[in-house]
N, C-alpha and C positions, 0 to 999 in steps of 0.2 A: 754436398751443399754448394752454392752457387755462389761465387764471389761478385757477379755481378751485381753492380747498382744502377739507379735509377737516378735521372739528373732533375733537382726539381729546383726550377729558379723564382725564387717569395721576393717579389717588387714591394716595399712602402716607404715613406722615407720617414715615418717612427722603428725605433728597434722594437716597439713595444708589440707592434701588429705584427710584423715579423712573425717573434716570438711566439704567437698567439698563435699564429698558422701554420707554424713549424710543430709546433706542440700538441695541436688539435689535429694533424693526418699523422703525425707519427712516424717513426723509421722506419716501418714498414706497414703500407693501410692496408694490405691482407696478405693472405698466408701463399698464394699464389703468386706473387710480385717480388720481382728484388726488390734490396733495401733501399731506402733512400740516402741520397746526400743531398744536401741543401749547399746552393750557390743565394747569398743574402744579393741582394742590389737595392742600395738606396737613391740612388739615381737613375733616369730614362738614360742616360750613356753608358751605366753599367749594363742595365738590358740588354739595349742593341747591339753594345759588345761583345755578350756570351748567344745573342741569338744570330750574330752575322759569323761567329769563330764554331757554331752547332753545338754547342757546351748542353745546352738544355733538353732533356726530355719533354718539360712539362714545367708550365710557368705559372703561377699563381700572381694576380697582380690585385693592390687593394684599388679598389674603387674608387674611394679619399683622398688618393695619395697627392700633394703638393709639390710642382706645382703643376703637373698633368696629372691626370687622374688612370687608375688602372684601365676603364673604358674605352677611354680616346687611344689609349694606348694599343689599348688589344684590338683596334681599328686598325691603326694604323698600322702594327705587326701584319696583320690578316691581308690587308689592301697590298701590300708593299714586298712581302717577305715571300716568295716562291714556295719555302717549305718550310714554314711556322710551325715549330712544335704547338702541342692543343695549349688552348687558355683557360686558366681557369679563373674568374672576377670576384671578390671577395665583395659583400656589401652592407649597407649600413641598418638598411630596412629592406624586409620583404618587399615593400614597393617598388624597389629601384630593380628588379628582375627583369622587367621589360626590358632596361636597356641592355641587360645583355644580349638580348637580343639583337639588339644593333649592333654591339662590339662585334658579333661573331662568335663570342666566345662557347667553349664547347658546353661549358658548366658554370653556374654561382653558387657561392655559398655566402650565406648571410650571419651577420654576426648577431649575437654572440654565438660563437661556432662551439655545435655537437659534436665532438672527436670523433663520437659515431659517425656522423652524417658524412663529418668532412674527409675521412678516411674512405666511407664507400665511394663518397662522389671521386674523388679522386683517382681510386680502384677501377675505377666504372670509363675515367676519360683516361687511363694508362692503357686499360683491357681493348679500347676501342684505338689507339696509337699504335705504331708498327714495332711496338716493343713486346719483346720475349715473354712468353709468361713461362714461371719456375715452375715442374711438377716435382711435386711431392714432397 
């Protein structure tokens, strides 16, 4: 069995959303992937701290978040940052999907989140990152 883990960094500046999105992909969103750890950041300096020092696999940011939002942010990661771990945008309504497409971001997920859904999307933007997948 594989000791390795997977770095996943949950941007909002509620604990509560957090919580929600740590809880709904799980320690590990499939049987194929190392496990997760979770780096929490409630603030845009906590981000760019662990995305400038490489800490992150894979960053989850809410959309909502005050007083920059996960979008602008996963912009400005995208524009700015040589070698961005993938994004993934958390949001409010199915509506707002579009803009992830402007963010860049690799994936959305909408709340209220499907632990199902939000585990595969996740599975899905690790599978497609330069990270190891576990066999067996």
């Amino acid at each position: 069995m594989s000791t390795q883990t997977t770095k996943i960094l949950v941007f909002s500046h509620r604990p509560e959303v957090r919580e929600t999105i740590i809880t709904a992909v799980g320690r590990r969103p499939a049987p194929d992937l190392p496990r997760v750890e979770y780096i929490e950041a409630s603030a845009i300096a906590d981000v760019l701290y662990e995305v400038d020092n490489g800490t992150a696999d894979l960053l989850i940011l809410d959309g909502e978040a005050q007083p920059t939002g996960g979008m602008g942010l996963a912009r400005q990661l995208k524009d700015e940052i040589a070698n961005c771990p993938p994004i993934v945008v958390a949001v409010r309504r199915k509506d707002d999907r579009w803009l992830a497409t402007w963010s860049q971001a690799e994936a959305v997920l909408v709340h209220p989140l499907d632990p199902l859904a939000a585990a595969e999307t996740v599975a899905e933007v690790l599978r497609g990152s330069a990270l190891p997948v576990v066999k067996g």
